[in-house]
Backbone bond lengths (Angstrom), bond angles and torsions (degrees), N, CA, C in turn:
res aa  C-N    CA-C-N  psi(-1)  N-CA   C-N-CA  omega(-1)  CA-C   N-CA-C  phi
1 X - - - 1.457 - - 1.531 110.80 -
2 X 1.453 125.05 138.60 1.367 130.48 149.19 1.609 119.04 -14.76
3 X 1.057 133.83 114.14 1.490 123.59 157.57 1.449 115.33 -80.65
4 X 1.507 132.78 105.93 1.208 117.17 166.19 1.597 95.13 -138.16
5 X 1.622 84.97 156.51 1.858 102.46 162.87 1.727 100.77 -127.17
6 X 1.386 107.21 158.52 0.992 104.90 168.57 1.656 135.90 -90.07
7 X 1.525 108.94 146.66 1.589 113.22 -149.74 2.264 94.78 -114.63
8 X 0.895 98.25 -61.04 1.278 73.67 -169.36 2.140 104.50 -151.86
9 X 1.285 126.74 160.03 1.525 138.52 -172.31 1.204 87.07 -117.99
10 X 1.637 109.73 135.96 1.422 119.28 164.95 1.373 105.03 -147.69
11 X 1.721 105.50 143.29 1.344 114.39 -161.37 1.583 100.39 -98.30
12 X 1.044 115.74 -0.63 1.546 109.39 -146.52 1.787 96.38 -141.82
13 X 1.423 113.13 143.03 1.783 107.86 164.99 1.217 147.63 -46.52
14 X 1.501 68.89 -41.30 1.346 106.80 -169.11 1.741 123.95 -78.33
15 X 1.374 111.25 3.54 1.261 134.56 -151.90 1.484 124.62 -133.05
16 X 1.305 89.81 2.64 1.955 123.02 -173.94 1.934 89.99 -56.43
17 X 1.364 104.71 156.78 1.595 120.47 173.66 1.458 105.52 -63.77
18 X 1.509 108.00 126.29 1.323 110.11 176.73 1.833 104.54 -71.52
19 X 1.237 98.86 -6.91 1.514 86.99 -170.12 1.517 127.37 -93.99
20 X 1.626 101.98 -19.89 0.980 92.15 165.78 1.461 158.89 -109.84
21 X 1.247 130.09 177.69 1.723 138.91 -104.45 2.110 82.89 -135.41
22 X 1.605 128.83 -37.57 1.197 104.97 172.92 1.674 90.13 -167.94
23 X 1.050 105.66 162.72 1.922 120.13 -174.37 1.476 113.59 -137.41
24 X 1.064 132.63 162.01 1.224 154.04 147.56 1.290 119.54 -132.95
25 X 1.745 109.60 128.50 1.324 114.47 -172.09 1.556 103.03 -107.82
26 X 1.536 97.19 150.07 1.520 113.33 -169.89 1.977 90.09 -126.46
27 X 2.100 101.56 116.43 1.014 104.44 175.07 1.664 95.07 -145.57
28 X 1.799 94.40 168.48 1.356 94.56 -163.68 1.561 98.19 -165.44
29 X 1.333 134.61 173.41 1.285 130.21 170.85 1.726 100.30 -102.03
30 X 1.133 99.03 147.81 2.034 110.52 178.41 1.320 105.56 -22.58
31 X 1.271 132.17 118.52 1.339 123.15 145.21 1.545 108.06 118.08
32 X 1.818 108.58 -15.81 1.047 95.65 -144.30 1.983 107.39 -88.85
33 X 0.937 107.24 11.82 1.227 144.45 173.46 1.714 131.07 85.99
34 X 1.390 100.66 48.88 1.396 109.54 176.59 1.255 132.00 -52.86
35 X 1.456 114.93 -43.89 1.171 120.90 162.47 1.606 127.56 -38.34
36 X 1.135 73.92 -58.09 1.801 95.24 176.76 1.486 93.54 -30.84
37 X 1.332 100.75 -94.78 1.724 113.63 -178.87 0.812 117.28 17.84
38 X 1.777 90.06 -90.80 1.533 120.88 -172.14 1.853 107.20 -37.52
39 X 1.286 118.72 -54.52 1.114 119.63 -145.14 1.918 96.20 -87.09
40 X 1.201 123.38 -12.20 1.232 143.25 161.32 1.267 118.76 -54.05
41 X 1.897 110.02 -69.17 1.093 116.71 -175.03 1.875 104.02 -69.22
42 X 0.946 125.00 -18.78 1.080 113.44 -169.77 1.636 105.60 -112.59
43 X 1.462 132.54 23.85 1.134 151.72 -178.18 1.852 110.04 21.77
44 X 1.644 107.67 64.25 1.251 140.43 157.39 0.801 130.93 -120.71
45 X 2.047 123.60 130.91 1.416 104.45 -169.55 1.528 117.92 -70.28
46 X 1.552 112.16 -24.07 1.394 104.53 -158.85 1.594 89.38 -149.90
47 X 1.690 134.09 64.44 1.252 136.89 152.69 1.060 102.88 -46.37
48 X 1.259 112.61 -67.85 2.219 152.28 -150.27 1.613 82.70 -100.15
49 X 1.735 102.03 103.49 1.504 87.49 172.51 1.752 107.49 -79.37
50 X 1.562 110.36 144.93 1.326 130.17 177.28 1.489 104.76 -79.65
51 X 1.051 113.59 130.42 1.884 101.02 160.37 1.296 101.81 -126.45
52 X 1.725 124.28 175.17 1.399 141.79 151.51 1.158 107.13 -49.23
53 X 1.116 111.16 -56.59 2.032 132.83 -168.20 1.533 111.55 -88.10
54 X 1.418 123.21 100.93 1.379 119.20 -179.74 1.231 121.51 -80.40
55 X 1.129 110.70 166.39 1.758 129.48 -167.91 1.429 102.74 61.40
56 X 1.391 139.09 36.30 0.977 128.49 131.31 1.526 134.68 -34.76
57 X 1.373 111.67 -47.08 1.744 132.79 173.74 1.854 97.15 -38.03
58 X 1.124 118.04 90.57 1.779 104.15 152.33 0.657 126.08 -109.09
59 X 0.761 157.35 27.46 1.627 170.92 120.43 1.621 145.34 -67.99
60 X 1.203 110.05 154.15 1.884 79.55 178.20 1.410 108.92 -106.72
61 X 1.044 139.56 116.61 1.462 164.54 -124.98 1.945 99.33 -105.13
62 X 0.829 139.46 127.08 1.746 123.54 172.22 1.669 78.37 -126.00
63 X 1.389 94.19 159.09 1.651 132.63 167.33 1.464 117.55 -159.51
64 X 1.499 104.05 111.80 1.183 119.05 -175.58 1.588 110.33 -73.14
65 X 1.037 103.55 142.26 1.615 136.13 158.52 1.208 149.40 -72.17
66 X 1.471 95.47 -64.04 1.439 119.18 159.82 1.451 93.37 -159.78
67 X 1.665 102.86 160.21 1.391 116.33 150.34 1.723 130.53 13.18
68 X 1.725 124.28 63.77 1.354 101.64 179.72 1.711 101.33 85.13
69 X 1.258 135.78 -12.73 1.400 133.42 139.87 1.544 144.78 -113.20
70 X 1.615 98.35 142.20 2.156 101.59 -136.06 1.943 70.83 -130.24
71 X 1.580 91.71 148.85 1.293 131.92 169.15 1.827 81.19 -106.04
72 X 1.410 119.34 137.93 1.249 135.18 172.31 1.777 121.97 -116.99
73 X 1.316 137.05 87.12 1.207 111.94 169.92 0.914 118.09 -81.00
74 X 1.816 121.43 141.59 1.222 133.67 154.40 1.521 124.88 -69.67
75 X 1.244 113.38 135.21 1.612 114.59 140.47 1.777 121.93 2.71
76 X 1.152 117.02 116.25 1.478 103.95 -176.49 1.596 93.19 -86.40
77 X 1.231 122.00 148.04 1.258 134.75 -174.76 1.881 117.08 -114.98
78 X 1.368 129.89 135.58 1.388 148.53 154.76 2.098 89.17 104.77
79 X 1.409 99.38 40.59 1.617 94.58 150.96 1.730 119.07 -76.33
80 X 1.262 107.03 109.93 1.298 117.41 -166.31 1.689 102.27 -65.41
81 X 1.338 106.12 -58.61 1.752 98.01 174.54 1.358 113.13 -49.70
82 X 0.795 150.85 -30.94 1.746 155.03 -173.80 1.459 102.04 -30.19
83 X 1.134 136.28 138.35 1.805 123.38 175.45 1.316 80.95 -85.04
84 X 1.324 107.04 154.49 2.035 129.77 -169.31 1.568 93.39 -74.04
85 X 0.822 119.74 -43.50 1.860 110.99 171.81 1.499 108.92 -20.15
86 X 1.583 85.64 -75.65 1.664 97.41 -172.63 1.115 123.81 -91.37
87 X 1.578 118.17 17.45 1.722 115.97 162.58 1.730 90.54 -73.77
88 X 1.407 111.15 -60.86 1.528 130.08 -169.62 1.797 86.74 -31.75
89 X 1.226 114.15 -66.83 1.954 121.17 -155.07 1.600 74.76 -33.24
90 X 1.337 112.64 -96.31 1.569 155.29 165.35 2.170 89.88 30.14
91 X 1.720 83.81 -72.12 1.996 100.08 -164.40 1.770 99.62 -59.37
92 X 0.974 106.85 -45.39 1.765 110.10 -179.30 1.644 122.48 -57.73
93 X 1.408 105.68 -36.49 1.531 131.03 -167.74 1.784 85.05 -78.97
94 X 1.737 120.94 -66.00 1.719 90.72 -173.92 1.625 115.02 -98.10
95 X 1.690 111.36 17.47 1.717 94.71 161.70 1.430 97.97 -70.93
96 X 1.612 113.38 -57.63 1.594 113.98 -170.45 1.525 119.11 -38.96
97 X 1.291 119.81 -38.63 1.710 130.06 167.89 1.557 90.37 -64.64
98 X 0.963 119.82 -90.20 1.755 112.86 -161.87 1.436 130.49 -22.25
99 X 1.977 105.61 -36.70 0.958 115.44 -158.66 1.775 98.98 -94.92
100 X 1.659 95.44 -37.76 1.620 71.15 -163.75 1.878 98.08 -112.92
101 X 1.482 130.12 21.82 1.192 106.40 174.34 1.814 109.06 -77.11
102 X 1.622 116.75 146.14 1.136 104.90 -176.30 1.446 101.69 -103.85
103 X 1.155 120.04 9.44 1.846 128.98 173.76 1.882 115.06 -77.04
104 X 1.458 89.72 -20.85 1.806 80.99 -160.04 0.974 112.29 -89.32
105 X 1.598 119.42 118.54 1.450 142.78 -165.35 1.717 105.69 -69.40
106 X 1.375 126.73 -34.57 1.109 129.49 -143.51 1.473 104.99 167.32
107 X 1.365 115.83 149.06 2.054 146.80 162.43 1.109 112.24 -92.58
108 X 1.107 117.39 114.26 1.463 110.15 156.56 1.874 102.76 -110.21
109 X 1.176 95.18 115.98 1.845 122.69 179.54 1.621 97.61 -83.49
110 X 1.660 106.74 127.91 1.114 115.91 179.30 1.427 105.24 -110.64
111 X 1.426 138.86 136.93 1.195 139.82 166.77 1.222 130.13 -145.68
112 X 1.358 123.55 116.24 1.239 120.15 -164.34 1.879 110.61 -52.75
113 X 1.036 138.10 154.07 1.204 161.33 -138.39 1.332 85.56 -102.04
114 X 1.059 126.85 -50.07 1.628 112.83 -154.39 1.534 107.90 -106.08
115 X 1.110 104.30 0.36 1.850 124.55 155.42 1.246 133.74 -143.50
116 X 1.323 116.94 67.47 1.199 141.25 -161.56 1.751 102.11 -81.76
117 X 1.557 112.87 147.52 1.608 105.66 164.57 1.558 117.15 71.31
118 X 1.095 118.67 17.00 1.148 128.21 -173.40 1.467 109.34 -60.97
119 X 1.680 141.06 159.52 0.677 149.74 -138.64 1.978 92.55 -84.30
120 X 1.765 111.91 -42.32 1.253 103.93 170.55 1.189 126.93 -34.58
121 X 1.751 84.25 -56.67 1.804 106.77 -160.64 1.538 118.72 -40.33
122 X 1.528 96.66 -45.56 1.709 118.77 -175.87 1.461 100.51 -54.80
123 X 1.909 102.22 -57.34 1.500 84.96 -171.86 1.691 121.85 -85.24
124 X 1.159 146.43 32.71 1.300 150.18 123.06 1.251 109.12 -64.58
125 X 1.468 127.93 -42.49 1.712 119.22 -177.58 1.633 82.08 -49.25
126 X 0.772 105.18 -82.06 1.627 121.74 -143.00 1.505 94.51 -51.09
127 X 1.534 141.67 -49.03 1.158 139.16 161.16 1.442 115.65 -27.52
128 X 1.163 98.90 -58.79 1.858 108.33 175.23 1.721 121.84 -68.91
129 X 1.394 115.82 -27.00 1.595 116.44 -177.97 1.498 110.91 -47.43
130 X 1.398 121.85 -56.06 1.279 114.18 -166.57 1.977 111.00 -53.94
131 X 1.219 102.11 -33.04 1.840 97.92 -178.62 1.442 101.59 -59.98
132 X 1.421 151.23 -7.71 1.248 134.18 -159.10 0.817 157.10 66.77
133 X 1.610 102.56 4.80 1.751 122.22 -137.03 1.450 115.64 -126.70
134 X 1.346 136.54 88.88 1.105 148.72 164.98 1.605 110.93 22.94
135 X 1.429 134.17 126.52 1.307 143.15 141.05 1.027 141.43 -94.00
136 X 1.415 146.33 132.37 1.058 154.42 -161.66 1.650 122.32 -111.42
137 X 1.144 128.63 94.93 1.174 102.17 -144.00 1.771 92.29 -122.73
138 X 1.797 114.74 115.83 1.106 122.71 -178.81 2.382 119.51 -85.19
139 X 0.989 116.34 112.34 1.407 116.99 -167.51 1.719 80.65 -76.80
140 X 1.169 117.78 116.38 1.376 121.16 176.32 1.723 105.46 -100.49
141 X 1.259 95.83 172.70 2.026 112.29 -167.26 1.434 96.76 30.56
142 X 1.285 121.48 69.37 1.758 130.85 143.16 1.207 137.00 -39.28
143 X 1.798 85.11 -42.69 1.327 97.81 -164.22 1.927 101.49 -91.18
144 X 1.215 112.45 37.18 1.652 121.67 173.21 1.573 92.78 -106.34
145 X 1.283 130.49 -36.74 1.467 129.58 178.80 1.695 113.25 -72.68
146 X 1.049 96.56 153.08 1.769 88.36 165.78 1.565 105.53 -75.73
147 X 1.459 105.35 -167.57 1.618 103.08 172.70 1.054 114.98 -64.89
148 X 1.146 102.12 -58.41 1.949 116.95 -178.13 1.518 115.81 -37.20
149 X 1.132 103.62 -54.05 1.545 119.72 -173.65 1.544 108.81 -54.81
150 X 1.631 95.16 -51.79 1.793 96.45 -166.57 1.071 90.32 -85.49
151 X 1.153 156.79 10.33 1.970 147.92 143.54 0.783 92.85 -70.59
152 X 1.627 160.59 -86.51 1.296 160.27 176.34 1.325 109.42 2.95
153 X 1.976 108.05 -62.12 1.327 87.39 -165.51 1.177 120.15 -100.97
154 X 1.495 103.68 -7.42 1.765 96.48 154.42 1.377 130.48 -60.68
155 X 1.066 104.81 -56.50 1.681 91.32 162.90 1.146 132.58 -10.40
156 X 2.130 104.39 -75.00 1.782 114.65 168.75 1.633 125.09 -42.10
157 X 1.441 95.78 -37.68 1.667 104.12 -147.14 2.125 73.46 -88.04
158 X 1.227 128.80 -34.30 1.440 104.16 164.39 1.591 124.46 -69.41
159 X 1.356 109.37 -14.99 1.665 93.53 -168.22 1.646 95.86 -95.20
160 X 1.295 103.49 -14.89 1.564 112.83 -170.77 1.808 109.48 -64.63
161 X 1.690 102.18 -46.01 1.704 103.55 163.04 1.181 128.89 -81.41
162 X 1.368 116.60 -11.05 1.727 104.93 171.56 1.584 109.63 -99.81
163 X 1.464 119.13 -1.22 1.792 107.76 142.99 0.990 112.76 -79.31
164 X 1.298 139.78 -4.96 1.523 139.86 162.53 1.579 122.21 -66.41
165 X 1.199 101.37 -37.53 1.624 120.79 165.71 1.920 74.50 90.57
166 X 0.969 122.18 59.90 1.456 112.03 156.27 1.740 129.85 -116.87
167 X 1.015 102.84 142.32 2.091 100.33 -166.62 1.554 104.27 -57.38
168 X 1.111 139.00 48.93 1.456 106.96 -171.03 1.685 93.64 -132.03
169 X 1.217 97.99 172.83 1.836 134.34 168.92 1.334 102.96 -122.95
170 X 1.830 94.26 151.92 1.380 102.01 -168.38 1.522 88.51 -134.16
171 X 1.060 125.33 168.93 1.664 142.38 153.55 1.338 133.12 -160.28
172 X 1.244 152.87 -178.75 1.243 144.02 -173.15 1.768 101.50 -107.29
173 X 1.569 101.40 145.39 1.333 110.92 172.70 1.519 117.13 -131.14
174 X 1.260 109.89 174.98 1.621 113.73 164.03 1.216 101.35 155.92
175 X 1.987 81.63 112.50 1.387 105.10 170.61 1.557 131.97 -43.55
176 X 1.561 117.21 -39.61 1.097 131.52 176.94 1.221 127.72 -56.16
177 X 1.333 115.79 -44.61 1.467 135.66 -169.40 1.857 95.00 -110.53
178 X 0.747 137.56 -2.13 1.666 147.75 -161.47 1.283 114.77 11.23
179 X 1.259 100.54 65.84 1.707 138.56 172.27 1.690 98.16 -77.22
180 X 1.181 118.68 121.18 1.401 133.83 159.19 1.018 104.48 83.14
181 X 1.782 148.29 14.79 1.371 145.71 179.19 1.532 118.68 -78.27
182 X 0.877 110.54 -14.46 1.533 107.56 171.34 1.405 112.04 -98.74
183 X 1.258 130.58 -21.65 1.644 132.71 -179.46 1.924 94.15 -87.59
184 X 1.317 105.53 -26.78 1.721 97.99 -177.19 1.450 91.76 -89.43
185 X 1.369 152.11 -52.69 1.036 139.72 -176.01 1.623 115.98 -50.70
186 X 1.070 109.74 -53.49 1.866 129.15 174.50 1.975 95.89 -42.46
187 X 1.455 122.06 -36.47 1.440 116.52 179.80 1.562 103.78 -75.84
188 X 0.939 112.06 -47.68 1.537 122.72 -165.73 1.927 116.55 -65.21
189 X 1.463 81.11 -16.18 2.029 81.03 -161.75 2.146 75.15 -108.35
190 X 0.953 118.18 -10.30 1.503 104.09 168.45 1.482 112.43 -86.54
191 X 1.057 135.22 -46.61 1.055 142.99 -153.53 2.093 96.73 -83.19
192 X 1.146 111.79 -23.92 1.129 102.10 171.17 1.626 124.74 -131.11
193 X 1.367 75.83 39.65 2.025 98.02 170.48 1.069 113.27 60.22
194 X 1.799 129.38 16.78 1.458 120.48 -168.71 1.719 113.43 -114.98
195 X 1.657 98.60 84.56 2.107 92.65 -178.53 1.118 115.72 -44.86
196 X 1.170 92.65 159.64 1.832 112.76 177.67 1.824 106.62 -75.86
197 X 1.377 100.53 139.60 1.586 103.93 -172.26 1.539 89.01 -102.25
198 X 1.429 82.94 -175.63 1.715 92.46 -174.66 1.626 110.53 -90.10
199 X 1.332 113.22 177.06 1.669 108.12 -171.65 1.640 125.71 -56.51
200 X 1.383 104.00 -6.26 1.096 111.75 -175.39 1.958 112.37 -82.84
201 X 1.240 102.75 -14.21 1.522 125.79 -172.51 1.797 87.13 -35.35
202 X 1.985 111.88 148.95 1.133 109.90 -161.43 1.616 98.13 -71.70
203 X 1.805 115.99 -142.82 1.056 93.21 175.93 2.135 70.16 -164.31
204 X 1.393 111.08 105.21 1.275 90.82 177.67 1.946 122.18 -120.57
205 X 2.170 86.18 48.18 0.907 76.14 -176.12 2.083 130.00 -81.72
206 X 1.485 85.41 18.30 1.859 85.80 178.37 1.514 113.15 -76.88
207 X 1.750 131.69 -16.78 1.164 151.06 165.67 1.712 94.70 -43.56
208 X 1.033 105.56 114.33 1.488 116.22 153.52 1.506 122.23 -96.94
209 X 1.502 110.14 174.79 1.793 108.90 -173.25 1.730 92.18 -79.40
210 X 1.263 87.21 168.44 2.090 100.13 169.64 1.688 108.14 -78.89
């Protein structure tokens, strides 16, 4: 598993860690269970706070790794209750991250399985194409499909981005059943230069935030 604790919330772009050295951003539309993930891949119950009520997340969240490398959550995006003010704050806060961090190795796009490609989704792909930069794209709660089904839609939701001409990989996840956590972790510890230790690796998830 990932070792992270969490390091610091920033409201602003402009305000990113001078220190660090490489990132991966974790984004997703409301609900679709990012949190989860996060708090999966990094075997914590509540790094990535979970709520009932999505798009709570405003902020952009870092959790260090190692040394100068941050797992980043984004803002969950297309919370319909949101007053439009603060969807708008929300869309500006991670184009401005997208556009101008020069750390972020890679996206990993979370989407629930049984609504994949959503009209958001597209437009963050497409928000994100111009950086160049590899996506990762996890089909989360899998395990709501049968097998068949969630092969099905991986399949689409892969043939669907490479007529897109977009960089990414897709695979099936679920937090619950912890379906696909080691092939999504195996992206994440590459993309930000950090090998896998042996089983003994610490584990600091009893560290809470300040």
């Amino acid at each position: 598993m990932l070792n992270a604790v969490f390091h610091i919330s920033v409201a602003n772009a402009r305000d990113l860690p001078r220190e660090s050295l490489a990132e991966v951003a974790f984004a997703g539309r409301s609900n679709a269970g990012k949190s989860s993930a996060i708090n999966t891949l990094c075997n914590h119950k509540r790094l990535a706070f979970v709520s009932k009520l999505p798009g709570r997340t405003q902020l952009l969240n870092f959790f260090r790794i190692a040394e100068g490398r941050f797992l980043v959550d984004l803002p969950g995006y297309g919370f319909a209750k949101a007053p439009k003010e603060q969807q708008m704050q929300w869309q500006d806060l991670i184009g401005g991250y997208l556009a101008r961090s020069a750390h972020l190795m890679g996206l990993v796009l979370i989407m629930d399985i049984r609504h994949p490609l959503t009209e958001l989704d597209w437009s963050l792909l497409e928000w994100f194409r111009p950086a160049g930069k590899p996506v990762h794209v996890l089909l989360s709660k899998s395990d709501k499909l049968s097998r068949g089904a969630a092969q099905q839609t991986l399949l689409k939701v892969r043939a669907a981005l490479k007529e897109a001409e977009l960089p990414a990989t897709v695979q099936l996840f679920s937090s619950l059943k912890r379906v696909g956590v080691d092939e999504a972790e195996a992206v994440v510890r590459h993309w930000l230069g950090v090998p896998k230790k042996n089983p003994a690796e610490g584990d600091q998830a009893g560290q809470k935030r300040p």
